[in-house]
N, C-alpha and C positions, 0 to 999 in steps of 0.2 A: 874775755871769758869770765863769767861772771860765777859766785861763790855755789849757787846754788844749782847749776851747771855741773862746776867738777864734782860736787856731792854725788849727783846722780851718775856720773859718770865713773865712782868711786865703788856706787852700790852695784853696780851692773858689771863691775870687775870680780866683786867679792859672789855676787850672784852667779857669773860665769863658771868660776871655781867649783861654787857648789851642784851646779850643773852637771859640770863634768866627770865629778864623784858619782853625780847618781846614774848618768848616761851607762859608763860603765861598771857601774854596782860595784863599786871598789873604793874603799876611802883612801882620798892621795896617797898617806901615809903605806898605805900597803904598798902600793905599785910599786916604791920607793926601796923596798926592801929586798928585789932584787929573789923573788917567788918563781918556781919555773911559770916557763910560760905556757899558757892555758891551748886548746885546741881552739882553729880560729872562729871568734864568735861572728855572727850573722846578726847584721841590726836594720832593725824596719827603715823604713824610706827620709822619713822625719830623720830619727838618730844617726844617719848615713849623712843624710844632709848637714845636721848640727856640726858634726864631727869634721866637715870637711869645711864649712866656712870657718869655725873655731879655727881649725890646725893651718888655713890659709890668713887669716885675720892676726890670730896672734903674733908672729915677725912682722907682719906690716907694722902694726900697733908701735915695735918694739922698733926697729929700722925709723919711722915717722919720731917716733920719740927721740934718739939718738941724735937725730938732723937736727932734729929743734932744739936741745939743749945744747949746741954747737952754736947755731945760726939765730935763733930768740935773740929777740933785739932788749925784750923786760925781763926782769928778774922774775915778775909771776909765770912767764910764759917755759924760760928753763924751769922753773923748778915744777910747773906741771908736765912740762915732758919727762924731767928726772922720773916722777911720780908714774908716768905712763909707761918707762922703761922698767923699774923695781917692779910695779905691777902686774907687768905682762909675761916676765920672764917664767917666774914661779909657774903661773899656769902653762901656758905653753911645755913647757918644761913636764907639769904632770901630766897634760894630754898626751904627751909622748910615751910618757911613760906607762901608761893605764893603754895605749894603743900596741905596746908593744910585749904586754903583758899578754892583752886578750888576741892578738895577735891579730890587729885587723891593719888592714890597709887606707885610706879612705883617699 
């Protein structure tokens, strides 16, 4: 895995995050605070979608990382799964949070 590889693969995490702030018009930080919850919101076909490979992708993300900081044979190879575990958690973590605010299901 080469350096310019996990870059992108770094921006497309931090990119994800901010995705999922604007999907559900809510910045992380709110959802976090424990606001009631909203009546449940309706999302176009796209935002249904995103929402549902996100909220399925992320534990894979974080499961696949876990394996390999166990089983990685190189030192670069754990410490990019460390890096794929600390990264994926947070988000996942606020897609829950921002889905159980607006009260959707996906």
């Amino acid at each position: 895995m080469n350096r310019a590889f996990a870059t992108r693969r770094i921006a497309r995490i931090g990119f994800a995050a901010v995705l999922l702030s604007l999907v559900a018009g809510l910045d992380i930080a709110n959802a976090q605070t424990g606001a009631p919850m909203e009546a449940p919101a309706t999302l176009n076909a796209v935002d249904f979608n995103f929402v549902g490979q996100a909220n399925l992708g992320a534990p894979f993300q974080v499961d696949s990382g876990r394996l390999a900081e166990k089983k990685g044979r190189s030192t670069a190879i754990r410490n990019y799964a460390h890096l794929m575990v600390t990264s994926h958690i947070p988000v996942a973590d606020a897609l829950t949070a921002i889905l159980q605010r607006k009260n959707v299901t996906p």
